[in-house]
C-alpha positions in Angstrom: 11.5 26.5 16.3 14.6 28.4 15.7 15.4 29.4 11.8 18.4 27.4 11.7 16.5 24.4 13.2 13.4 24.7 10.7 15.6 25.3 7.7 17.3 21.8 8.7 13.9 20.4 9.1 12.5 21.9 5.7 15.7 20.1 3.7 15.1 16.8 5.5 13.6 13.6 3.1 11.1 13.0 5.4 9.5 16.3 4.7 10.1 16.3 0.8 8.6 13.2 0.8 5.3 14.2 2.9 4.7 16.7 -0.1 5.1 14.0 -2.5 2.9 11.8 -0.3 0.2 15.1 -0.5 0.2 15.7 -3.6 0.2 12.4 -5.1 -3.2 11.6 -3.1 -4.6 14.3 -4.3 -3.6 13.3 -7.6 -5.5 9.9 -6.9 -8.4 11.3 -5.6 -8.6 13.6 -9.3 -12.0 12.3 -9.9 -13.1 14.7 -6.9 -12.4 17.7 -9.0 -13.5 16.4 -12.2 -10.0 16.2 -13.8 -10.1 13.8 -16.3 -9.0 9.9 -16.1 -5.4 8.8 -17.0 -4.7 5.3 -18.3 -2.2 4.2 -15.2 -1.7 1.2 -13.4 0.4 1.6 -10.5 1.7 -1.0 -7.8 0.5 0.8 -5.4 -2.8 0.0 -2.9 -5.8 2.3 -4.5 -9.1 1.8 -5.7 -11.3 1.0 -8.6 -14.8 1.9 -7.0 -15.1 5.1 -8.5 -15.2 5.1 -12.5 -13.6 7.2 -14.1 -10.3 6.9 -12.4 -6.9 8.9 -12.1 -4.9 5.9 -11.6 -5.5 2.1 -11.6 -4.4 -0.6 -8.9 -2.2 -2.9 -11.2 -3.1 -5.8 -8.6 -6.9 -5.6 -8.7 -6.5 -5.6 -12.6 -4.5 -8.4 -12.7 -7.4 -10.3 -10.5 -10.5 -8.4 -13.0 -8.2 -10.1 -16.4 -8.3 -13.2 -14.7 -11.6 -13.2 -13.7 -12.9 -11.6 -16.5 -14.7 -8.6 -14.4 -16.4 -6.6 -17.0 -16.0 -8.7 -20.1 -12.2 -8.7 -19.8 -11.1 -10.6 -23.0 -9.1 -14.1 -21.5 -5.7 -12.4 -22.3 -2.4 -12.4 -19.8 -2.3 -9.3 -17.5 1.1 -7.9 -19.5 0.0 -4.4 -18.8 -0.3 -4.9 -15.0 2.7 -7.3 -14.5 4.9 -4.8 -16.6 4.1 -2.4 -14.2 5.3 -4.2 -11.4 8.3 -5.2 -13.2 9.7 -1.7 -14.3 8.9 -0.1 -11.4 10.5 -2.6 -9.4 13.4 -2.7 -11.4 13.4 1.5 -12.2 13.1 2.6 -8.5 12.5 -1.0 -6.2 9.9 -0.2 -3.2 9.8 3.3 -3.4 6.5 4.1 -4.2 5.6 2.4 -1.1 7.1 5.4 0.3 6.3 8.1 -1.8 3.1 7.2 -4.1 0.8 4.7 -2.2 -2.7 6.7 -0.8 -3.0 3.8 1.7 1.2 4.2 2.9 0.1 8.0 3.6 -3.1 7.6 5.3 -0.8 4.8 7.6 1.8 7.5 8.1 -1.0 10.2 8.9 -2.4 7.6 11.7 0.9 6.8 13.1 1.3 10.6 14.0 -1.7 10.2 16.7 0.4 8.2 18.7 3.9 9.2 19.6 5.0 6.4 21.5 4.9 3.5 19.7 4.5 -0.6 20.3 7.1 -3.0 18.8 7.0 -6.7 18.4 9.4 -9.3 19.2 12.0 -9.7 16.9 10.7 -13.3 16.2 6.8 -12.4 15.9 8.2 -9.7 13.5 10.1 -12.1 11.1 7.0 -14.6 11.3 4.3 -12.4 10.4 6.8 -10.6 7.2 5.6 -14.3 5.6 1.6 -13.2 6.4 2.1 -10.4 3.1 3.2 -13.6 1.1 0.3 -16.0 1.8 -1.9 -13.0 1.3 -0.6 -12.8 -2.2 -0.3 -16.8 -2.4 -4.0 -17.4 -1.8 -5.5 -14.1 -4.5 -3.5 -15.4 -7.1 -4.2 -19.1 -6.5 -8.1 -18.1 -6.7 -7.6 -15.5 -9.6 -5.5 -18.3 -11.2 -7.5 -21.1 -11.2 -10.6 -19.6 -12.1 -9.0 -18.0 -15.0 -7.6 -21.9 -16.0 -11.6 -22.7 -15.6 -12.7 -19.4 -17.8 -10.2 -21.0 -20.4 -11.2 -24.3 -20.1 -14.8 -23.3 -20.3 -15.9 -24.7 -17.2 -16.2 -21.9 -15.1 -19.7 -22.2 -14.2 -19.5 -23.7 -11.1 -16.2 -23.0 -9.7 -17.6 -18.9 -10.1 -21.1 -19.9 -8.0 -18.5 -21.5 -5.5 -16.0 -18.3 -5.0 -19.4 -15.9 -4.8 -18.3 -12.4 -4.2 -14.5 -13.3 -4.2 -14.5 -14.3 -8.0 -13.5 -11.0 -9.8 -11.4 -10.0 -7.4 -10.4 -12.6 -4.3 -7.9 -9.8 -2.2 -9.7 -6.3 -3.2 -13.3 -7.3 -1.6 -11.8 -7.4 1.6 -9.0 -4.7 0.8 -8.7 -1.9 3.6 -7.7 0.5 0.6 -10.9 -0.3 -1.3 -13.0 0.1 1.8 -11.3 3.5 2.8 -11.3 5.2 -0.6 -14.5 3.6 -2.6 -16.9 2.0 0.0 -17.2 4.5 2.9 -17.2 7.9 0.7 -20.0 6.5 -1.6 -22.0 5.4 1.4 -21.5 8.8 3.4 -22.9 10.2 0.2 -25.6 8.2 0.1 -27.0 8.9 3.2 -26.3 12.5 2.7 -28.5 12.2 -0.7 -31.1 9.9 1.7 -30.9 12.6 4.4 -31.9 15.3 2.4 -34.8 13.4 0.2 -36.4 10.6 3.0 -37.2 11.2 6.9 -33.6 10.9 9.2 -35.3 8.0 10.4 -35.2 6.2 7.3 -31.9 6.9 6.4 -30.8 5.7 9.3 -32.7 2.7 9.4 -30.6 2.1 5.7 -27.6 1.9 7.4 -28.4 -0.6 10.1 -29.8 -2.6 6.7 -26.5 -2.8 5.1 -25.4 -6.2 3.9 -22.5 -7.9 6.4 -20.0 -8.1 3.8 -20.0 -4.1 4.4 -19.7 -4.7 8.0 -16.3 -7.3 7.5 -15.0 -5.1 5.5 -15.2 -2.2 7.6 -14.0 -4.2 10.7 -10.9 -5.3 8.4 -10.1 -1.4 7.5 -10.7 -0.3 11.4 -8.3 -2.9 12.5 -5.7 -2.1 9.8 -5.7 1.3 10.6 -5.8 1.0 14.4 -2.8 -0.9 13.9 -1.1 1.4 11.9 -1.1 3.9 15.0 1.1 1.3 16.9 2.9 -0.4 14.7 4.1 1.6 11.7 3.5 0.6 8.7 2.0 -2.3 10.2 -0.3 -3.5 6.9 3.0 -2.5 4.6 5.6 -4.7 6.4 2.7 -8.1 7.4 -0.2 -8.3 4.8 -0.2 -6.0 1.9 0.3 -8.4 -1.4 1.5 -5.2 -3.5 4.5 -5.1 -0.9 5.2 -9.0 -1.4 5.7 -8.4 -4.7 8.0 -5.4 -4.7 9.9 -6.9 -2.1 11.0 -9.6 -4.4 11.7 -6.8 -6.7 13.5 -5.2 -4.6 16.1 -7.3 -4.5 17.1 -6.9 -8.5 16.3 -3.3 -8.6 18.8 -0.2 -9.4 18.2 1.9 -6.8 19.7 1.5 -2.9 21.2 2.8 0.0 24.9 3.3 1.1 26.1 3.7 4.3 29.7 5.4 5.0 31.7 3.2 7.4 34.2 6.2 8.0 31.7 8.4 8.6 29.3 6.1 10.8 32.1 6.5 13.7 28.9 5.9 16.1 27.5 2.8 14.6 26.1 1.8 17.9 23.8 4.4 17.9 21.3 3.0 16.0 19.6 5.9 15.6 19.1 4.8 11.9 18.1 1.6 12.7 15.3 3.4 14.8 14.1 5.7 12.7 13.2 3.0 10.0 9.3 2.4 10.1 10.1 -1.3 8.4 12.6 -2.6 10.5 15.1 -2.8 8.0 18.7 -3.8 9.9 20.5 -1.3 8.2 23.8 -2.1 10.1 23.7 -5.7 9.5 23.5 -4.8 5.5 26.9 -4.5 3.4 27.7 -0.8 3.4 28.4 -0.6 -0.3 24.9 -0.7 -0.9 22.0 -1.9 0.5 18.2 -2.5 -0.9 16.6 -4.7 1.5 13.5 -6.5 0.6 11.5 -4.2 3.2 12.9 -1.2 2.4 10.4 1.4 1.1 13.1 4.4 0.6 11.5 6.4 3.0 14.8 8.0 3.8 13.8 8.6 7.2 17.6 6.7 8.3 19.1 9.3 6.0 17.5 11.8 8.3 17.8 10.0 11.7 22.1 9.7 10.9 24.1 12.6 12.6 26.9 11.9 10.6 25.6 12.2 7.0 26.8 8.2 6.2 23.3 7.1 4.9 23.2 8.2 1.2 20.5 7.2 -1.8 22.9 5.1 -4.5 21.9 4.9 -7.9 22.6 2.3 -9.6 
């Protein structure tokens, strides 16, 4: 790569924001190093399987207040909602971009396939709705049992949900199985390797309970279909991404596209770039911040012409 070429490249978004990306997994993955916990709840798709914790899923604890995980006193979430709700507002879907562990590790797996699948433009609009009945249904469980828990009547409707009761999404979440599930069993059979016969240990895993074998199918298929549709979990079936779409649309921050300067507006090259499908030429120029967008600011990049630029407010 010619200097002139990799100093363009260097002052791109896209690779600012891989740094950010870096560092801000590393960040979440603090307990690692031993760095001491910080009292954060983020919108973002992480884990609570390992205690103490950098940062907290503000999703999953809105599911543990409901459901009372760990003695949670029957109080309303405000911590957890605020979150969503300022960061929303503050900077829309951007951390979706920039923050989320589970958006990076998508991004990473995207990279092993260059050429990529894309759905019909109909199929994609239908399964935008999947992220929403996600949502729908965790909050309709973590809501009801939480009117039972107040109620006092709890009993039976918690014997009914089983292992879905303190948190009805987050059992089956890809994020928690990637970053909490799979490292403490790789450790555990390094620990069983080490003190019973290989035999054994492997005999252990071939003993695990099927809920571990769902939820790894669930994370191998999310991932898989990360590396052929981007962002494929982010734009269909994350619940965090619901609700900061919906944010989205009330929040400061947004794009504006240049009319003079987007003389080649049928280039789409923009439009291309975008890993959410966001129809970027369709949007009013003045500004933009489309329910989908995650900031990324890989159209800013794409665009020849320099007419893509971050507006605030």
């Amino acid at each position: 790569m010619k200097g002139g070429k990799f100093k363009e490249y260097l002052l791109k978004y896209n690779t600012f924001r891989r740094i950010v990306q870096l560092l801000m997994f590393i960040s979440f993955s603090a307990m690692v190093f031993n760095i001491a916990a910080l009292p954060i709840l983020l919108p973002v798709l992480w884990t609570w399987g390992y205690e103490p914790n950098v940062a907290g899923d503000a999703f999953t604890a809105i599911q543990f207040i409901f459901s009372g995980w760990k003695s949670f006193p029957l109080v309303f979430p405000f911590l957890a909602v605020a979150s969503f709700l300022l960061v929303g507002v503050l900077i829309g879907k951007s951390m979706c971009g920039w923050v989320c562990p589970f958006g990076f590790v998508q991004d990473l797996v995207s990279l092993v396939k260059r050429r990529k699948s894309e759905l019909s433009l109909r199929t994609h609009e239908s399964l935008l709705y999947g992220k929403y009945i996600v949502l729908a249904i965790a909050l309709f469980i973590s809501v009801t049992f939480y009117i039972t828990r107040v109620m006092g009547v709890s009993a039976g409707y918690e014997r009914a949900l089983g292992i879905f009761v303190n948190a009805p999404f987050t059992t089956l979440s890809p994020g928690e199985t990637l970053f909490a599930t799979l490292p403490k069993m790789v450790l555990g059979f390094g620990h069983a390797v080490f003190e019973k016969p290989v035999l054994d240990a492997i005999t252990g895993i071939a003993s695990l309970p099927a809920l571990f074998w769902v939820q790894f199918a669930v994370m191998v298929i999310v991932v898989g279909f990360a590396a052929f549709i981007p962002r494929g979990w982010c734009k269909y079936f994350c619940p965090h991404g619901a609700i900061m779409a919906i944010m989205n649309k009330f929040s400061f921050i947004g794009l504006r596209r240049d009319p003079v300067k987007c003389a080649k507006g049928g280039c789409r090259l923009c439009v291309n770039a975008c890993p959410m499908r966001v129809p970027i030429l369709d949007l009013p120029w003045e500004k933009f911040s489309h329910e989908e967008c995650i900031y990324c600011m890989k159209c800013v990049d794409a665009c020849k012409d320099k007419a893509i630029k971050l507006k605030y407010p």
